[in-house]
C-alpha positions, 0 to 999 in steps of 0.5 A: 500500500502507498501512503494514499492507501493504494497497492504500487509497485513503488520503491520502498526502504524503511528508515529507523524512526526519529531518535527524538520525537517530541524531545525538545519541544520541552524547551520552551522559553522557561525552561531555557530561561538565562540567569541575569547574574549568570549573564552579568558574569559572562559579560564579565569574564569575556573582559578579562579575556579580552584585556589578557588578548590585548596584553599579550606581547605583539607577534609573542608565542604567548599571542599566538597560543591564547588566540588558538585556544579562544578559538578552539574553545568556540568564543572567538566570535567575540573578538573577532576584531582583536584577534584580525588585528593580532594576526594582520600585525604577525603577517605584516611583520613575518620577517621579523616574527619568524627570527629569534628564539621560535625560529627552528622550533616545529610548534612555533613555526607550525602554529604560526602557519596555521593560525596565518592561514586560517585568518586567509593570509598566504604564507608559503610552506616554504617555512617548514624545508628548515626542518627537512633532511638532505634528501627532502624528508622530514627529519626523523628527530622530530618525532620525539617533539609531540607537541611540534608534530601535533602542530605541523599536523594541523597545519598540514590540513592547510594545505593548497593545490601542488604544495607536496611538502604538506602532503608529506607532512601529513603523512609523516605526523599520521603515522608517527602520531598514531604510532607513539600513542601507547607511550604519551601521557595522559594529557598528550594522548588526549590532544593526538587521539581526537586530533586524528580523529577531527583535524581542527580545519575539519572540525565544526565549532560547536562540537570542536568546543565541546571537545576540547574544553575537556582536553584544556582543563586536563592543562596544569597550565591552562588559563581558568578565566578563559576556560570558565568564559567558554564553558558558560558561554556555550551553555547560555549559547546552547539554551538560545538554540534549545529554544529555537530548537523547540519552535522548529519541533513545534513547527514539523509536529505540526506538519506531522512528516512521519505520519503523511509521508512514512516513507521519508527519514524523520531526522528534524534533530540531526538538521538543526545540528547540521545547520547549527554547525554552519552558524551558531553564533545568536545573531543568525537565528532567523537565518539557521531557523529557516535553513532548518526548515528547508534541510529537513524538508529537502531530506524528504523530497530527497526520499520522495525521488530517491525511493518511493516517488513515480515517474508521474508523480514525480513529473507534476511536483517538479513542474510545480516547483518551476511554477511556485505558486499556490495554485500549483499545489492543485496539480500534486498528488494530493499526499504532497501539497502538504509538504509543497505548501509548507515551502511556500510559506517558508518562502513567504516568510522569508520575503516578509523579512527580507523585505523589511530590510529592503533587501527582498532579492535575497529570496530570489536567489534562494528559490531559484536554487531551489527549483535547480535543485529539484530539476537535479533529482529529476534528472537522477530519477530518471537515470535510475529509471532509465538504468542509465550509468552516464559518463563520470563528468556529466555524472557529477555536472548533475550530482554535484547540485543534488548533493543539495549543498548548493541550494543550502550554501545559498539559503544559509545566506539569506537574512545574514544581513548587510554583508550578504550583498547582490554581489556575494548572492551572484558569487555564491549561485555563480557554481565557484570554485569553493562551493563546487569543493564542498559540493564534491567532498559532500556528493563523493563522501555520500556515495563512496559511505552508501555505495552498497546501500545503493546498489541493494535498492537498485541504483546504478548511476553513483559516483563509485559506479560512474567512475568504474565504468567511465575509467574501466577500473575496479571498485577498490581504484575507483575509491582511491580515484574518489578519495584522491579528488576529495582530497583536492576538493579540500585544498581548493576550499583553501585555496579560496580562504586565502586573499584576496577573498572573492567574498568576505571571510564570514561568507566562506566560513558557512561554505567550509562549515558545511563541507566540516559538517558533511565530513562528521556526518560521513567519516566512518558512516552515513551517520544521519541514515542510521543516527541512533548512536553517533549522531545522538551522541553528537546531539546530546554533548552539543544540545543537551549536556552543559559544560560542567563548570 
């Protein structure tokens, strides 16, 4: 039976239910109700930080280190302009920062890179040959240094198209780092196990944050100011987003997925932590609030088109999403106007906002993803309808908007404010280096995780079967070929955070926190399918858990 009561021979795959049904409708606005003298003491110690930012000595190690740790503990959206400041000085002055008593010290040299880079400043890798052997190798007497090759580590992940030296650091520091575990110390194996485990230029904030408080706190020298800061910091921050959380379960309850729709995955917890990993920061709520909505929303039609829509079907909701319109609903299977009429009114919403701030063009862009992206899903239906396999590159011409990042990359911008001007929107929908990066590392993770998954229920036009076929080569060399390109997608995403900045760095840190975001997601499996472990543990230590204070 279908979902209209009739007998079909449609596609049918049963996905476990939501792991949090009605949980955090509980969080309404008493519940998560912030202390006035809990805030008074935020506001307090976010001072006392600053002043300590401020007193650090220009270009100093000291400098360099409590800027990393700010921002590893998740609070350096608020000094944001004192941290710019700090490394703008370290680069004007390069020359002279990089002489003295750090000079050929591997954490020194390494941390500084980092930290250059991640601010977009371009410093050549150049500065790591010091600490190679004749033969081009890095030495073998820095893999007594932990700390030194946990840094050059790091840094490694900055890395640019055609820079061999830190695609040799990186392999170097792996290898070695995972080999000398069993004989660090407590704190040391603390800091290599999960650096392995989530390199800092691939981890989302939040869930960073989270993280490293407790590795910080095992520091006998750690800064308490700093580490109090940040743990009160992210539990005022987590009861804002319990409480936008509550209103989007308010919402999809409402909307009542499970029942109308049964055959689509009910994961309304894991998209608002997807999104929360693009912006967590309070002044992005509307903007996180409505790109919730639409994720969850196009994870369904995601399904629709995937495993349980007909060709006709099919046909008339993608020429109603070209159209919309209201009076298009009237031409969708009735089981669908529900869900069509709910993007319409997130839309509509949408436009009474932007228009408030005269900037109603927003909107425009936003749903002009949108129809190219269900143009796309139409496109791979019927593929699979056909049994069509095309060749790799018009395979992934197609995959790379159905990946649905392009749309999201776009919506996320919408409501940001003044920074989010026609120019970054033209960029943005312009397909760009950097978001067809992410685009790639999202589609290829996807299919290379669910590749078997997909070929049980029948697909055969994925990127591991398009590239076997396309380059006649075995599953075992298309999975290398695969990883060989996400790993270029993540260097040019680098490549593109470097001045000069096609568009501002606040705009490029939503499209590098949503390839961080998908590399969570499916790193090891495709944990947002089957999210009753990892992806709710994710959610319980960033939306449930305080920090212990």
């Amino acid at each position: 039976m279908d979902v209209n009561g009739n007998s079909s021979g449609r596609r049918s795959v049963t996905y476990h239910p939501t792991v949090w049904g009605d949980y955090f409708l509980a969080y309404d606005s008493k519940l998560t109700e912030i202390d006035p003298s809990e805030e008074r003491e935020v506001q307090q110690l976010k001072e006392e930080v600053r002043k300590l930012l401020i007193a650090a000595p220009l270009a100093s190690l000291e400098k360099l280190e409590l800027v990393d740790k700010i921002q590893r503990l998740g609070v350096d959206y608020h000094f944001e302009n004192e941290i710019e400041a700090s490394i703008q000085y370290i680069f004007d002055n390069y020359d002279n920062c990089n002489k003295g008593d750090g000079e050929n010290n591997l954490y020194v040299v390494a941390l500084r890179f980092r930290l250059l880079r991640q601010e977009g400043h371009h410093i050549s890798c150049g500065v790591f040959e010091k600490f190679l052997d004749k033969d081009g190798k890095f030495k073998d007497s820095l893999t007594k240094d932990v700390e030194g090759m946990l840094s050059l580590y790091e840094a490694s992940y900055l890395g640019l198209p055609g820079e061999t030296t830190l695609d040799e650091a990186l392999t170097f520091t792996t290898g070695h780092l995972e080999s000398m575990l069993p004989s660090l110390n407590k704190f040391e194996a603390a800091q290599v196990t999960h650096a392995l485990k989530l390199p800092i230029r691939r981890t989302l904030p939040r869930v960073g944050a989270k993280e490293y408080m407790q590795i910080y706190q095992q520091d006998q020298t750690h800064n308490k100011v700093l580490l109090r800061f940040a743990k009160l910091d992210f539990n005022l921050l987590q009861k804002v987003h319990q409480r936008e959380l509550s209103g989007i379960t308010k919402w999809w309850k409402d909307l009542d997925v499970p029942k109308t729709l049964p055959f689509a995955r009910d994961r309304l917890a894991e998209c608002y932590f997807w999104i929360l990993g693009v912006y967590f920061e309070p002044q992005y709520h509307f903007s996180r609030r409505i790109t919730t909505q639409i994720i969850c929303i196009w994870s369904v039609l995601d399904d629709l088109y995937d495993v349980y829509g007909t060709k006709d079907e099919l046909q008339l909701f993608t020429n109603a999403i070209q159209r919309f319109e209201t009076s298009a609903s009237d031409e969708v299977p009735q089981y669908l106007k529900k869900i069509y009429l709910a993007i319409l009114d997130i839309t509509t919403e949408m436009e009474e906002v932007m228009a408030k701030e005269n900037k109603l063009f927003h909107v425009s862009y936003a749903i002009g993803e949108m129809k190219k992206q269900i143009r796309t899903y139409y496109q791979e239906f019927m593929w699979f309808y056909t049994k069509h396999v095309p060749p790799f590159e018009e395979y992934l011409k197609v995959s790379l908007v159905s990946s649905c990042y392009m749309m999201i990359a776009t919506t996320c911008l919408v409501g940001m404010g003044d920074i989010i001007t026609k120019e970054v929107l033209d960029w943005v929908t312009s397909e760009p280096l950097a978001v067809k990066a992410t685009c790639s590392i999202c589609r290829l993770m996807d299919d290379m995780i669910g590749h078997e998954f997909e070929q049980e229920r029948g697909h055969v036009a994925s990127a591991v079967e398009c590239y076997m076929k396309g380059y006649n080569v075995s599953k075992e060399e298309a999975y290398v070929g695969i990883e060989k390109l996400i790993s270029r997608a993540w260097k040019d995403i680098n490549q593109e955070c470097l001045h000069p900045l096609p568009v501002p760095m606040k705009v490029l840190l939503r499209v590098l926190n949503l390839a961080r975001a998908i590399f969570l997601i499916y790193k090891d499996n495709d944990i947002y399918t089957f999210s009753q472990v990892k992806f709710k543990s994710l959610i319980t230590v960033t939306l449930v858990q305080p920090a212990t204070i």
